[in-house]
N, C-alpha and C positions, 0 to 999 in steps of 0.2 A: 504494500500500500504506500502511495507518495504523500508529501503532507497534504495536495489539495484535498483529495480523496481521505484522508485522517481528519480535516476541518470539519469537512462536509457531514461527515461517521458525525463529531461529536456534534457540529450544528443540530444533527437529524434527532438525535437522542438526543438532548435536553428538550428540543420539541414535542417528542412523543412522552415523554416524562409530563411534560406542562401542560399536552391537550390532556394526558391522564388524568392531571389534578382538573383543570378547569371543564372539564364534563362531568365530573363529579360532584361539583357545587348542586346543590339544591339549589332551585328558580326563586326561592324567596329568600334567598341569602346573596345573590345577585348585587343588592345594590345598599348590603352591608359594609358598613367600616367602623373599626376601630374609636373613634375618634372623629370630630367635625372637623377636622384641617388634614385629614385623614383619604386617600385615594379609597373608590367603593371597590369591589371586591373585579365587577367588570368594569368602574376605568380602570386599574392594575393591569385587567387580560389586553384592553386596547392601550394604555401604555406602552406594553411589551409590545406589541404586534404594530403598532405605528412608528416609536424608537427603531425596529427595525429595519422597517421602510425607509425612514431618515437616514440611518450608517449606510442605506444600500445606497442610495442617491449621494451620501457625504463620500462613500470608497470609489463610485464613478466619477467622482469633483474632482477627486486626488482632498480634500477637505469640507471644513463646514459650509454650510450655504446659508448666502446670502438671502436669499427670497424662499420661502421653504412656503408650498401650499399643500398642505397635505390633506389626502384625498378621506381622509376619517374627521374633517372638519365639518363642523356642521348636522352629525350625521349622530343619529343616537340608537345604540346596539341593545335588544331588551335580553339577546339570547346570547349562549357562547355560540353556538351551531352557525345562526348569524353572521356573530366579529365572525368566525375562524371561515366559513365561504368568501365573503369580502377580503378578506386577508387573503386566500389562498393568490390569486394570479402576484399577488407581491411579493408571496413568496417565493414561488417559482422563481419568477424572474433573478430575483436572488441569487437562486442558488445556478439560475442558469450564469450570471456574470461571476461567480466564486468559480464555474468551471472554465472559463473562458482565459482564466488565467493560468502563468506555468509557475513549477517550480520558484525559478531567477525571480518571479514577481514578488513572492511574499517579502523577499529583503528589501528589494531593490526601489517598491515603490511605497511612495509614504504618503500619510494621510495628515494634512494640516487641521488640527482643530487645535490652533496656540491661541485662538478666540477664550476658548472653556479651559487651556490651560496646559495640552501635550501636543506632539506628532509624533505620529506610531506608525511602523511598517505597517504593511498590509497584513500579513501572518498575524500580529501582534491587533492588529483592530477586530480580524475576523475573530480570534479567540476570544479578544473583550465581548464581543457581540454575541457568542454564547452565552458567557459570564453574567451580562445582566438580565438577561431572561429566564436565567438559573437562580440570582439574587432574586426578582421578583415570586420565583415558583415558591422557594422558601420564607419568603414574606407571606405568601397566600397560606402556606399550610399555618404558621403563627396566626394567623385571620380566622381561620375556620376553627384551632384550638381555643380562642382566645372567646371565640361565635359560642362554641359549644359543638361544634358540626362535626361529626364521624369524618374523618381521612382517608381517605385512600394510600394506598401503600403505593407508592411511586420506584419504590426500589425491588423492583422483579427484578 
């Protein structure tokens, strides 16, 4: 296996991990949170799933964007079933531009976000870009303990 093909393995798996957790939610713990300054349980899932739309379009920049209109504006999700439909051609597309790269690219090309504060190779941002979808899966299960909500076991 090359690392695009290792990226992609770990991208896939924390995905299938997170639609595990987030079809598991019960419909009326939806548009639970924690707290009033607090994300509800589905903006966290459209969090995730728009932030990744953004890094897809920030890694085609080569950096952050200037004008960012993004297509989950405006638009209010009641179901997961829903977000994750809406979502799918985003993601695709995604992973169709993580293949279209080689090797030499994860070093060689970097990504300006010295806006928010880094620039990271490309290797280096596609792994961040699991990472916060992973940090948010585990924010959800703290949500659903915290709810009172039975968990799914996410670690088959």
């Amino acid at each position: 296996m090359n690392s695009i093909e290792l990226i992609t393995l770990n991208l896939e798996e924390v995905r299938r991990r997170s639609c595990k957790l987030w079809r598991s939610v019960p419909n009326e713990y939806l548009h639970w949170k924690p707290d009033q300054e607090a994300l509800s349980i589905i903006e966290m899932i459209r969090h995730t799933l728009e932030a990744e739309h953004y890094y897809h379009l920030a890694i085609l920049n080569r950096g952050s964007l200037k004008d960012y209109h993004s297509p989950y504006e405006n638009r209010v999700f009641q179901y997961v079933e829903e977000l994750l439909e809406f979502s799918q051609p985003y993601r695709e597309e995604f992973l169709q531009t993580i293949h279209s790269f080689n090797e030499s690219d994860l070093s060689n090309i970097h990504i300006d976000r010295s806006d928010v504060g880094y620039v990271r190779k490309l290797g280096d941002m596609l792994l961040r870009i699991a990472y916060h979808e992973s940090i948010h899966t585990g924010q959800l299960l703290d949500y659903l303990r915290t709810a009172g909500v039975n968990r799914i076991n996410i670690w088959d």
